[in-house]
Structure formats: structure tokens, C-alpha cells
C-alpha positions, 0 to 999 in steps of 0.5 A: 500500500502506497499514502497520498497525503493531500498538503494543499488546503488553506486553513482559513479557520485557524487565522492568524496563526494559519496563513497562505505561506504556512497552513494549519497542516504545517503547524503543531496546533494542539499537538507535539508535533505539525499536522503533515508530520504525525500524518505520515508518523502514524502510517509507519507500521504499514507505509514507510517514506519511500511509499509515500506521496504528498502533493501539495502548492509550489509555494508549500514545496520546500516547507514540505520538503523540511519536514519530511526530509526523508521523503524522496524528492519524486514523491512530492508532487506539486499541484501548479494550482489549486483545483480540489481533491479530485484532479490532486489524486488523479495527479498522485495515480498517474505517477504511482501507476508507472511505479506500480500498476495494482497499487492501493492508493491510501488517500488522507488530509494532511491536517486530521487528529487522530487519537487512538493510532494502534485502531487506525493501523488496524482500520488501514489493514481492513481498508487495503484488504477490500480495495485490493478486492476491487472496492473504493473503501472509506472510514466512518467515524461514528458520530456523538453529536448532531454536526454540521460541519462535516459530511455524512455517509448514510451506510447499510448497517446489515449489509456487512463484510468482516475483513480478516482482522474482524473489522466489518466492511459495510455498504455504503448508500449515499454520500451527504453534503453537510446538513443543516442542525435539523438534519443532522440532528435528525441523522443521530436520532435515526442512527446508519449515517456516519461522518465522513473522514476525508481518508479513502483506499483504492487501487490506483486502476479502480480510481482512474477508471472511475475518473474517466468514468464519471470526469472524462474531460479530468481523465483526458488531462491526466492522459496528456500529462501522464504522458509528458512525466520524465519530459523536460516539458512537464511542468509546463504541461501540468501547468496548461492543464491544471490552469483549464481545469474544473475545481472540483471534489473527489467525493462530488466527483467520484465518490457520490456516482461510484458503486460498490463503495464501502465504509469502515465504521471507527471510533479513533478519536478522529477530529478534522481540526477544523477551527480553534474550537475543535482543540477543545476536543483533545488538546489537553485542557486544564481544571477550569476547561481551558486549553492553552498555548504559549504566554497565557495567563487565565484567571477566573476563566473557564472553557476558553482557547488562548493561544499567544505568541510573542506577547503575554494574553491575559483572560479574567472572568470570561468562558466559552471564547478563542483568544489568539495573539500572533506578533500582527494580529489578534484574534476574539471570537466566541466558541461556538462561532469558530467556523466563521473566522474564515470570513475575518479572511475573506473581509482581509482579502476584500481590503487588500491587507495581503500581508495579513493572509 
């Protein structure tokens, strides 16, 4: 089995200490260690770096590169633009389909917790068995709240293969985008639907033909590059047909059409660690509920995200805020509106402040 880690998201959530320059995946937030780097960390028992894949922006190329320094230089793909998940993973088959024509495809975020890593080992064991069985196999993870934040998978919770190490296989449904409260709430209520992890497992064959199935002006762009990969005219064809590329996902653009799709449902302690709230979920915190990072200094303060950096942040008497102070900016928000510091970028953007990005 073979890891294609996806290094090219923005972090827009985790603003001011996420930037274009230097995303979430890139930096320890609530962990010892950046994202990208316990991504590849908790594959070691069965994908080592020379199995490895990361694609990510050209302008994230040399801070991939110092991070992973033994990841070979051919395996760090860069994406000349942003075009989503979809046209990233057909990149990483065509290049691993001339290493390996019946290779399976590990597909992950480069930016996701994962708390209980000897059950995600165990999930990845499961995953490549049923790909290598000719399905595309995803990772549920069982909800214990009405989210909507995140997509669903609606799954046959009778209709089950038990891998070899006991892990049950089951079908999946349908794909769902993520739902209004109502919806999700009415999602747990009912039970049979899962979050949907992002992580998926195919063989590199199995992904190519869907793509050319489901996304034939995408699979003709691959076939154009493919065959320039080793061309001193490479890059200058991946740029051509990166630029008049559609943006679009692999879970609209694939997996929502693909039959004979499977789902492993798992309790891992998985999180998406999609904005400054989420931390709250397994960074640790201290008596009062608070987690903290850097100078901070909590008085009275209950439940609160302070995060400081290069200055002292003080916090008397207030609960349920995210407080972050980076040399340039600071950042005040209560909890449970986390998600829309993403529109602090957006306003930033509006008024040209591109230093701030």
C-alpha cells in the first residue's frame, strides 16, 4: 500500500496563526508535533517514506520538503494550482501507476487528529484488504453529536463484510453534503449515517477508471500529462492543464456516482481540526476547561482557547471564547462561532491587507 497525503488546503479557520505561506497542516496546533508530520508518523507500521506521496502548492514545496526530509524528492508532487481533491489524486495515480500498476492508493488530509493510532493501523489493514478486492473503501467515524460541519455517509448497517482482522466492511448508500442542525440532528436520532473522514483506499486502476468514468474531460488531462512525466516539458504541461481545469471534489466527483463503495465504521478519536474550537476536543485542557498555548495567563476563566505568541494574553472572568495573539494580529471570537473566522479572511482579502493572509 502506497499514502497520498493531500498538503494543499488553506486553513482559513485557524487565522492568524494559519496563513497562505504556512497552513494549519504545517503547524503543531494542539499537538507535539505539525499536522503533515504525525500524518505520515502514524502510517509507519504499514507505509514507510519511500511509499509515500504528498502533493501539495509550489509555494508549500520546500516547507514540505523540511519536514519530511526523508521523503524522496519524486514523491512530492506539486499541484501548479489549486483545483480540489479530485484532479490532486488523479495527479498522485498517474505517477504511482508507472511505479506500480495494482497499487492501493491510501488517500488522507494532511491536517486530521487522530487519537487512538494502534485502531487506525488496524482500520488501514481492513481498508487495503477490500480495495485490493476491487472496492473504493472509506472510514466512518461514528458520530456523538448532531454536526454540521462535516459530511455524512448514510451506510447499510446489515449489509456487512468482516475483513480478516474482524473489522466489518459495510455498504455504503449515499454520500451527504453537510446538513443543516435539523438534519443532522435528525441523522443521530435515526442512527446508519456516519461522518465522513476525508481518508479513502483504492487501487490506483479502480480510481482512474472511475475518473474517466464519471470526469472524462479530468481523465483526458491526466492522459496528456501522464504522458509528458520524465519530459523536460512537464511542468509546463501540468501547468496548461491544471490552469483549464474544473475545481472540483473527489467525493462530488467520484465518490457520490461510484458503486460498490464501502465504509469502515471507527471510533479513533478522529477530529478534522477544523477551527480553534475543535482543540477543545483533545488538546489537553486544564481544571477550569481551558486549553492553552504559549504566554497565557487565565484567571477566573473557564472553557476558553488562548493561544499567544510573542506577547503575554491575559483572560479574567470570561468562558466559552478563542483568544489568539500572533506578533500582527489578534484574534476574539466566541466558541461556538469558530467556523466563521474564515470570513475575518475573506473581509482581509476584500481590503487588500495581503500581508495579513
Amino acid at each position: 500500500m502506497y499514502a497520498v497525503v493531500m498538503a494543499g488546503g488553506s486553513g482559513t479557520r485557524f487565522w492568524p496563526l494559519s496563513r497562505r505561506a504556512r497552513p494549519k497542516q504545517f503547524l503543531a496546533i494542539g499537538t507535539e508535533k505539525p499536522l503533515l508530520v504525525e500524518t505520515v508518523e502514524r502510517l509507519a507500521p504499514l507505509v514507510s517514506a519511500s511509499q509515500t506521496y504528498v502533493v501539495a502548492g509550489e509555494a508549500h514545496a520546500s516547507e514540505v520538503a523540511a519536514l519530511l526530509p526523508t521523503l524522496p524528492s519524486d514523491q512530492l508532487l506539486i499541484e501548479p494550482c489549486a483545483r480540489n481533491t479530485a484532479p490532486a489524486i488523479g495527479l498522485a495515480a498517474i505517477h504511482l501507476r508507472r511505479r506500480d500498476p495494482e497499487a492501493v492508493m491510501a488517500v488522507l488530509p494532511a491536517d486530521h487528529h487522530i487519537g487512538d493510532r494502534p485502531g487506525f493501523v488496524r482500520l488501514l489493514r481492513a481498508a487495503e484488504e477490500r480495495a485490493r478486492a476491487g472496492e473504493i473503501v472509506t472510514i466512518g467515524i461514528r458520530p456523538d453529536r448532531p454536526e454540521t460541519g462535516y459530511g455524512y455517509i448514510h451506510y447499510d448497517r446489515k449489509e456487512t463484510v468482516p475483513t480478516k482482522n474482524g473489522v466489518d466492511a459495510c455498504r455504503v448508500l449515499r454520500f451527504v453534503e453537510k446538513p443543516p442542525r435539523a438534519t443532522a440532528e435528525r441523522y443521530i436520532a435515526e442512527g446508519g449515517y456516519l461522518w465522513n473522514s476525508g481518508m479513502f483506499f483504492v487501487t490506483v486502476a479502480r480510481i482512474l477508471a472511475d475518473i474517466r468514468r464519471f470526469l472524462p474531460n479530468l481523465a483526458a488531462a491526466l492522459d496528456r500529462v501522464d504522458a509528458a512525466i520524465g519530459e523536460p516539458f512537464y511542468e509546463k504541461v501540468l501547468a496548461d492543464e491544471f490552469n483549464d481545469l474544473e475545481s472540483i471534489s473527489i467525493d462530488y466527483g467520484v465518490m457520490e456516482h461510484a458503486d460498490n463503495v464501502r465504509v469502515l465504521p471507527a471510533s479513533i478519536g478522529w477530529n478534522d481540526v477544523g477551527h480553534w474550537a475543535a482543540l477543545a476536543d483533545f488538546a489537553e485542557t486544564d481544571a477550569q476547561g481551558n486549553v492553552s498555548a504559549g504566554n497565557a495567563i487565565l484567571v477566573d476563566a473557564h472553557r476558553n482557547i488562548v493561544h499567544a505568541e510573542g506577547r503575554v494574553v491575559a483572560v479574567v472572568g470570561v468562558r466559552d471564547l478563542v483568544v489568539v495573539a500572533t506578533p500582527d494580529a489578534v484574534l476574539v471570537v466566541p466558541r461556538d462561532r469558530a467556523q466563521d473566522v474564515r470570513h475575518v479572511v475573506d473581509r482581509l482579502r476584500e481590503q487588500g491587507e495581503e500581508d495579513l493572509l
